[in-house]
N, C-alpha and C positions, 0 to 999 in steps of 0.2 A: 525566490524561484527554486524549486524541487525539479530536478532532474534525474528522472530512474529508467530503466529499462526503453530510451526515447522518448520515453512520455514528460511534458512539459507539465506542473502544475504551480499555481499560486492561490494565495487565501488573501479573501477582503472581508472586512468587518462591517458591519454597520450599514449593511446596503442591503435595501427594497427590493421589494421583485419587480421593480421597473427595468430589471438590468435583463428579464428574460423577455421584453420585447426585443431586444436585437437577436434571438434567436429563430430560425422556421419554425422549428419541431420544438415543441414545448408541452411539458404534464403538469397537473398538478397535483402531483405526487410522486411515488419516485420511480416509477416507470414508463418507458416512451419507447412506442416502437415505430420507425418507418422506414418505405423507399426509397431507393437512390433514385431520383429523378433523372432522366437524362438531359443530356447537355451537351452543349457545340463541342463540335472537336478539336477544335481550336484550342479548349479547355481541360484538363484534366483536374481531377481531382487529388490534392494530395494528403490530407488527415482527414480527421473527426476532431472538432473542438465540442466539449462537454463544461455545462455549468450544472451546478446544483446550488438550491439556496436550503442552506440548512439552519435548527435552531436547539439550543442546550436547555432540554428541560428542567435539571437538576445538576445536583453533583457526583461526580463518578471517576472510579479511581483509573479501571482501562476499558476505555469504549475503544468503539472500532466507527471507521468510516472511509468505504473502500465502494470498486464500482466494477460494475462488469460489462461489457461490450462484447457484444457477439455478431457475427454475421451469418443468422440463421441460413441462410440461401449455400452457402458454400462450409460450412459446419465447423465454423472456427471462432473461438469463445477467448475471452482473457478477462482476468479479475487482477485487479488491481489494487492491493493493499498498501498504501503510501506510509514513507518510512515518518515521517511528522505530517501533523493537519493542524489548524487553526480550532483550537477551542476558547467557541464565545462562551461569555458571559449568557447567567441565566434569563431566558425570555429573549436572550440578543440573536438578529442575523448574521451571519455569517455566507459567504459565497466560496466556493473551493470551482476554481477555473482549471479545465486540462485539456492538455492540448495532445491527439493520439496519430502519430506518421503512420494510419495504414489506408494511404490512397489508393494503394500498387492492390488490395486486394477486396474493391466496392467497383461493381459494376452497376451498370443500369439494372434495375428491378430486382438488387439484393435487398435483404430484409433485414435490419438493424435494428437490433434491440442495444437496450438503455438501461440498467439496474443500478439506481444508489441504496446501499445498503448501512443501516447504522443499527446499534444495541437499540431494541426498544425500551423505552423510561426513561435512557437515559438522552436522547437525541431524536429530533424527527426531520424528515425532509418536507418542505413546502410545495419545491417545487423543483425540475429539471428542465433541461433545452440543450437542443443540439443542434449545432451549424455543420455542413459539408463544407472544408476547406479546398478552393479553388485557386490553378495559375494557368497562366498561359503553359502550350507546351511544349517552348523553346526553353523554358525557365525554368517547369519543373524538370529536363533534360538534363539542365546544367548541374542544377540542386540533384538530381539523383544521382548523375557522376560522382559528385563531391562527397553526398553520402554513402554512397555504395563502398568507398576504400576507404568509406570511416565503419560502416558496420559490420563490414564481413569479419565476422567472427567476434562481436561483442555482441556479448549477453542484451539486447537488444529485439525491440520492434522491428524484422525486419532484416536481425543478424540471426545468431545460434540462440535460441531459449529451448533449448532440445532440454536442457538438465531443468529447466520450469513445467514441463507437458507433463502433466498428471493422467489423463487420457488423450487419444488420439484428435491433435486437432485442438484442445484445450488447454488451458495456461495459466500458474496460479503466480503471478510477480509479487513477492514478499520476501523479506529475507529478514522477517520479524516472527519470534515464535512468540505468536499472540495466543493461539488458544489452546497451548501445552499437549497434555495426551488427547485433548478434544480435537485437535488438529481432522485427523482421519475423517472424525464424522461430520465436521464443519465442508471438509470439501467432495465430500458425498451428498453433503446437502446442493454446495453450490454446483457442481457438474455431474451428478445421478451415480451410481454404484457400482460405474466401472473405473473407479480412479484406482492409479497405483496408490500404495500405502506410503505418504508421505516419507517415510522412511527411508524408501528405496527409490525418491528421487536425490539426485545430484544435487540439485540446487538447495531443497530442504537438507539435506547431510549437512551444507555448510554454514545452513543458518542454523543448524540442531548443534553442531558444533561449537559454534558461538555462544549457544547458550549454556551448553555441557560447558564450556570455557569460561563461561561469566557463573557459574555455578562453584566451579571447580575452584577459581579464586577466593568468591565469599569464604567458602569451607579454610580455604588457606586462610586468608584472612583472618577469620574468627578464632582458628585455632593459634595463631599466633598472639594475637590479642588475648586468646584466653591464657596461653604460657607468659606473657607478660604483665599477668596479672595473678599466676599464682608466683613468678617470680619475687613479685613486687609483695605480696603477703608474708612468700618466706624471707625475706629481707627485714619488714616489720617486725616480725616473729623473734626472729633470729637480735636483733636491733632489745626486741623488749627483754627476751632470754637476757641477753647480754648485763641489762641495766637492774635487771632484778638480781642477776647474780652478785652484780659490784655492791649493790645496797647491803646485802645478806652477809659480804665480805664484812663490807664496812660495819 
């Protein structure tokens, strides 16, 4: 089980798209979009559970497979780049299950969209389905007490993701620098050509950091490994000097 930003996910192998009839909303392909239905009062709604059934066409060094949820009606978008996923086997299914806490903001006759996005060649989506997660609402009462002074103020669905908003209202949860100086124009692709410049978010600084840091090591690294390997040369050097000299004595 994967836990990031509240969002719940898990991967299964080897499973049919018989698993998207226990979905409403289902495509067959990787886009779904619909209405929140309404519903007794009695009931509230408290997530978005999301399936996708995906499949590994070949081999490939760094794919991607990430999803975007939006609630077109109230203008608030989030893309979701998971820090690990399941990679099948070629020709094999695979299912990537997530579970998203934003009940607090699907009303009756918002409009929800559904985007699973993967590298083409190397991956394709079959199919997607989306459940409206439901509880009574003495119980999602008690659950939001209990969450509410777990979220306030973590980097969360529902806490602070102010250092994730790329544009107003939009959300890129990653803290993976997947597509290096392409970054920029990847999330002008995914949220249109008002995003700030990856740069100048908070949240990206510390994943840029991270990688400036796993950068900054190799270099050490390397460089060390390379001093103790011309150490090790002038030692041999030094070792053979030594023996030619004694011979010459001799």
């Amino acid at each position: 089980m994967l836990y990031e930003y509240g969002i719940m996910s898990t991967y299964l192998q080897g499973i049919k798209d018989k698993i998207m009839a226990t979905y409403k909303y289902t495509s067959l392909s990787d886009f779904l979009c619909f209405l929140v239905p309404s519903h007794p009062q009695k009931n509230r709604i408290l997530g978005l559970s999301v399936s996708c059934l995906y499949r590994s066409l070949g081999e490939y060094k760094v794919p991607f497979l990430f999803s975007k949820i939006s609630n077109r009606t109230k203008g608030l978008t989030w893309v979701y780049n998971p820090m690990v996923y399941c990679k099948p086997k070629v020709d094999e299914d695979a299912v990537w299950l997530s579970y998203w806490p934003i009940g607090n903001i699907l009303d009756d006759g918002d409009e929800v969209n559904v985007v699973i996005y993967v590298e083409k060649g190397t991956m394709m989506v079959c199919e997607c389905g989306a459940n409206l997660v439901y509880m009574d609402d003495g119980e999602v009462q008690e659950e939001e007490n209990c969450e509410n002074s777990t979220r306030r103020g973590e980097e969360v669905i529902g806490g602070d993701l102010s250092e994730f908003e790329v544009t107003t209202g939009s959300y890129y949860l990653c803290r993976r620098d997947l597509f290096g100086l392409e970054t920029s124009s990847w999330l002008k692709w995914l949220f249109g050509d008002n995003v700030v410049h990856y740069t100048d978010s908070p949240g990206w600084r510390k994943a840029l950091q991270s990688a400036q840091s796993r950068e900054l090591r190799y270099y050490v690294n390397t460089f060390l490994k390379v001093c103790k390997y011309l150490n090790l040369l002038y030692s041999l050097n030094a070792n053979y000097s030594s023996v030619t000299l004694t011979k010459s004595i001799c």
